[in-house]
C-alpha positions in Angstrom: -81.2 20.4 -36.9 -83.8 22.2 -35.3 -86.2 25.2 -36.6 -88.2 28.0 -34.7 -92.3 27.9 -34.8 -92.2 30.5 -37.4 -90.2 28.2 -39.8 -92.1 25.2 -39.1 -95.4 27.4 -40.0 -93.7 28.8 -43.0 -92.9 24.9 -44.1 -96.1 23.0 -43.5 -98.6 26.0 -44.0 -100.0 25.2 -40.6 -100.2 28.3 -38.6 -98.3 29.3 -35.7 -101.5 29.4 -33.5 -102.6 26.0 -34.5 -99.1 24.8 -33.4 -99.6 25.9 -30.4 -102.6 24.4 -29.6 -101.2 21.3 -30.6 -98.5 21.6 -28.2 -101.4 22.6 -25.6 -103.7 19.3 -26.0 -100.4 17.2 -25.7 -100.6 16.1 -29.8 -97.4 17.7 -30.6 -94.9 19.0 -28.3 -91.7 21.1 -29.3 -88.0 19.5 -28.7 -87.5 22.8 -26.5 -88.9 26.4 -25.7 -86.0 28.6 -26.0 -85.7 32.5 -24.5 -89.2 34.3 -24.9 -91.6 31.0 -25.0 -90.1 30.5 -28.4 -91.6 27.0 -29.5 -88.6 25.0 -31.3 -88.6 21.8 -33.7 -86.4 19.1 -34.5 -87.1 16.0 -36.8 -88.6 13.9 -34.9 -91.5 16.9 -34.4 -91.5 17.9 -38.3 -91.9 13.9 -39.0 -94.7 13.8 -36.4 -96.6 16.9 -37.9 -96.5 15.4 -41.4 -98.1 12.5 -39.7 -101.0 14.6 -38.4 -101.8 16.4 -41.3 -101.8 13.4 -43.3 -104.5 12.7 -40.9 -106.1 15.7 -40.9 -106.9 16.0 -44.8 -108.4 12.5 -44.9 -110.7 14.1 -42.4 -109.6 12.4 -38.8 -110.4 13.9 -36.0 -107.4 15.6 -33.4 -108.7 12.8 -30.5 -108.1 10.1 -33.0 -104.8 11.1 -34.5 -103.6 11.2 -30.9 -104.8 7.8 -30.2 -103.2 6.4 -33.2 -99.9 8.3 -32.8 -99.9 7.1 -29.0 -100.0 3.4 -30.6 -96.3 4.0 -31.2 -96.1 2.1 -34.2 -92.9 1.8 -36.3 -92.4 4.8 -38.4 -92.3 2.7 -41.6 -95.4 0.8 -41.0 -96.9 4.2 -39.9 -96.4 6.1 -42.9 -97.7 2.6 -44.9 -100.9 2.8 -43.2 -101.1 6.5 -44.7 -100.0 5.6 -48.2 -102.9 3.1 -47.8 -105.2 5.9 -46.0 -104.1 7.8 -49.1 -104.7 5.6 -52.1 -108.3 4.9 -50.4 -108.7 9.4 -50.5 -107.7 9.0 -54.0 -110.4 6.4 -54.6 -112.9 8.9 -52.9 -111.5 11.8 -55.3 -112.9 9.5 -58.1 -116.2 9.1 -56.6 -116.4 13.2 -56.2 -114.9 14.0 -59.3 -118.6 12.1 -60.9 -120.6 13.6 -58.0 -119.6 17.1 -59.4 -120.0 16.1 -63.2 -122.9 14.7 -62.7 -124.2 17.6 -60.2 -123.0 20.3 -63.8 -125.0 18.0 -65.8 -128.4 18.2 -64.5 -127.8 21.9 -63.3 -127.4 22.8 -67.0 -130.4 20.7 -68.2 -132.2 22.4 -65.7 -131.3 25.9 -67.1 -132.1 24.4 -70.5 -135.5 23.8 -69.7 -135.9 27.2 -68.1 -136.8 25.1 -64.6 -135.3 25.0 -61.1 -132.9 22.5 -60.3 -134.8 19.2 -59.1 -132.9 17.2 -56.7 -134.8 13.7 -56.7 -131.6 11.7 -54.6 -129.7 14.6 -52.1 -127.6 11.3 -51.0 -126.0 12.0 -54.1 -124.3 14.7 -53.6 -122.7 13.5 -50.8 -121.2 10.8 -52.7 -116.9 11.2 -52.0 -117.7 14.2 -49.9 -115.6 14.5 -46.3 -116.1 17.1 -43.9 -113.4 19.7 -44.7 -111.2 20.8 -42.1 -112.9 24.3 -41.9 -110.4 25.5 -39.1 -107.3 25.2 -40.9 -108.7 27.4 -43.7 -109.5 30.2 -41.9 -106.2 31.8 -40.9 -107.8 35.3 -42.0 -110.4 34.9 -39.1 -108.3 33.6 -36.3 -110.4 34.3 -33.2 -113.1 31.8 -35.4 -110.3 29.7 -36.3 -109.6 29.2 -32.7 -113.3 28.3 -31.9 -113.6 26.4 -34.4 -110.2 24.3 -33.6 -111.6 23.7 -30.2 -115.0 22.3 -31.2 -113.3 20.1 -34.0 -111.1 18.6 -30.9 -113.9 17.4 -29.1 -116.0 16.3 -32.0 -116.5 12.5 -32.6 -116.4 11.3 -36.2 -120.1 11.2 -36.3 -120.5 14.3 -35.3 -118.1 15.8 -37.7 -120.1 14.1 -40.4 -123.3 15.9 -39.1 -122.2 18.9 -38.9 -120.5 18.6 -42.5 -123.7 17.5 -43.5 -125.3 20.1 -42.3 -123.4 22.6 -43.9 -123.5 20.8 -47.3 -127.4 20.7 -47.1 -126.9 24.4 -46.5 -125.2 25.1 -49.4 -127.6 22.9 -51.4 -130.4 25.2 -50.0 -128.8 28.3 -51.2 -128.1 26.5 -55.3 -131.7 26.1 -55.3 -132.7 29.6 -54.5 -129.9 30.5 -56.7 -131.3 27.9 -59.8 -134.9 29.2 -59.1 -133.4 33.0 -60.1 -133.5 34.2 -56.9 -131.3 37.4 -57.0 -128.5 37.4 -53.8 -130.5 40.4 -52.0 -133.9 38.8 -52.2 -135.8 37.7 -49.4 -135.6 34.0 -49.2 -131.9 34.6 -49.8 -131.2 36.8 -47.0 -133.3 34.5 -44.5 -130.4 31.9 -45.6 -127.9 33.9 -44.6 -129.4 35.0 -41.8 -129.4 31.5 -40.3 -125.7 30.8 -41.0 -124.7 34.4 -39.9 -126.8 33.2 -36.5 -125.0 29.8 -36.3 -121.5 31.6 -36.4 -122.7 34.1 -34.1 -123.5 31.6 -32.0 -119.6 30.7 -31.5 -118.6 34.3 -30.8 -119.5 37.7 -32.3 -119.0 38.2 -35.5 -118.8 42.2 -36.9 -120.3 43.2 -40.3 -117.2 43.8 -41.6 -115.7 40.1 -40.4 -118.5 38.8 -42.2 -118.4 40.3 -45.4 -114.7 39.3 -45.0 -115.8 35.6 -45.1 -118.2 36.1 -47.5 -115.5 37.3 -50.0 -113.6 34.8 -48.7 -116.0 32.4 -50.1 -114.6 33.0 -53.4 -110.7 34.2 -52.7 -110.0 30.9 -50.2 -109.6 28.1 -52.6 -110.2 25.3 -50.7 -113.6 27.4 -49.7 -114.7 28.1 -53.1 -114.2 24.1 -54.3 -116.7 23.3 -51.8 -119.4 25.7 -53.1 -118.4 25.0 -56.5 -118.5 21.0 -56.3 -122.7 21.6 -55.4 -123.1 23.9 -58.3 -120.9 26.1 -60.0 -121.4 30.2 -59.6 -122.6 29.3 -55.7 -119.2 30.8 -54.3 -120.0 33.9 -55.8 -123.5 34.4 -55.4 -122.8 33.1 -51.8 -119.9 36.2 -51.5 -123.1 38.4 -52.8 -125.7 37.2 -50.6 -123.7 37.7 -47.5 -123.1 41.3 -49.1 -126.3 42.3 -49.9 -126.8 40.6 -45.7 -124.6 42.6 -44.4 -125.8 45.8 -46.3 -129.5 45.1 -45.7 -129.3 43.9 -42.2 -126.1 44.9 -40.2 -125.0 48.3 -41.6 
C-alpha cells in the first residue's frame, strides 16, 4: 500500500514541506514520485518516519538520526533502543514535572511577600528541560519554519543545548520583569522583546503583522505555551502582550 505526501502529512502531523526536505538531505526518501513531482510512501517510508520522530521529540539532532538509521540495525532491535530512548524521556518528564512545581511554588511565595521572584540556583530550572524542536511547531510561519529546519540540520547537540539555553534564560528574563510588576508595554519589557524580535530578524525579515502572529501564537500553539508556562505560569500571555504592545510601540 502506498499513500501520497499529503496523506502521510495528514497521518504523522509532520508537514508536507518538512517531508520534503527530508527527502532533500537524503533522511527520507519516497518509494516513487508519481506525475507532477508528487512524493509517494509505502511502509517501509511510514515505518522509517516514525523512527525519526521518535527521534526528533527526545531532542536528536537530523545529522544524528541519519547516522543511526544508516547503522541499519534490525527493525526490532531499532524500535527497542527507542522504547528504551523512551522510558529514559519519561524519566526526564518526572524530573520536569518537580522543576515546574517547584518553579509555582516559590513564584507564589514570592507574590505572597509582595517581592520579585529571586532565583538563587537558575540550573534549576533547567532540570528535565530539552531543547524543543521549535521548527516543527511553527507550521503557521513556514518561511521561519524553513530557516529554522536548516539551522537545526546543521546544529551539533551542543549547540542545540546552547541555543535552547539561551532561549530558556530568555524567558527567565522576561518572568522576572513580569514578577517585579512590570506591565507588557513598559520599557524594560519592550527592550526584551526588542532583542528576540532582532534575533529572528536576523534569520530573515520578519513583518509586524508576522510577529504579532507569533506573539499570539505564544499562547494558541500548545507545545509553545508549555514552554513559557513550565518557567512561570501567565508568561505565555504576558509574552503574547509584550510582543503586542512591541509591535504597536515600535513597528506600526
Amino acid at each position: 500500500m502506498e499513500w501520497p505526501i499529503s496523506e502521510v502529512a495528514r497521518m504523522s502531523g509532520v508537514t508536507a514541506r518538512t517531508l520534503r526536505h527530508y527527502d532533500e538531505i537524503g533522511l527520507m526518501t519516497p518509494s516513487r514520485i508519481g506525475a507532477g513531482g508528487l512524493r509517494y510512501y509505502e511502509e517501509p517510508q511510514i515505518l522509517r518516519l516514525q523512527q525519526i520522530l521518535v527521534l526528533r521529540s527526545l531532542g536528536v539532532g537530523l545529522p544524528e538520526i541519519d547516522r543511526i538509521l544508516s547503522e541499519r540495525v534490525d527493525e526490532v532491535e531499532a524500535l527497542r533502543r527507542h522504547h528504551e530512548r523512551l522510558l529514559a524521556e519519561r524519566d526526564r518528564l518526572d524530573v520536569l514535572v518537580g522543576t515546574v512545581s517547584r518553579t509555582i511554588a516559590t513564584l507564589e511565595q514570592s507574590r505572597k511577600e509582595g517581592r520579585p521572584m529571586t532565583i538563587n540556583r537558575p540550573e534549576n530550572l533547567f532540570e528535565g528541560v530539552q531543547p524543543a524542536q521549535y521548527e516543527e511547531n511553527m507550521r503557521e510561519f513556514p518561511g521561519l519554519a524553513e530557516e529554522l529546519g536548516r539551522r537545526a540540520a546543521g546544529m551539533s547537540q551542543a549547540d542545540a543545548d546552547a541555543a535552547h539555553r539561551a532561549r530558556t534564560a530568555q524567558m527567565i528574563r522576561l518572568a522576572e520583569l513580569m514578577a517585579a510588576g512590570h506591565p507588557a508595554g513598559a520599557e524594560p519589557v519592550l527592550a526584551e522583546i526588542d532583542a528576540q524580535y532582532r534575533a529572528l530578524t536576523g534569520m530573515r525579515a520578519v513583518s509586524a503583522e508576522e510577529y504579532r502572529a507569533i506573539g499570539r501564537a505564544c499562547v494558541d500553539n500548545g507545545t509553545w505555551r508549555a514552554a513559557y508556562e513550565a518557567i512561570a505560569p501567565g508568561l505565555a500571555a504576558y509574552q503574547r502582550d509584550a510582543i503586542d504592545a512591541y509591535v504597536t510601540a515600535r513597528l506600526s
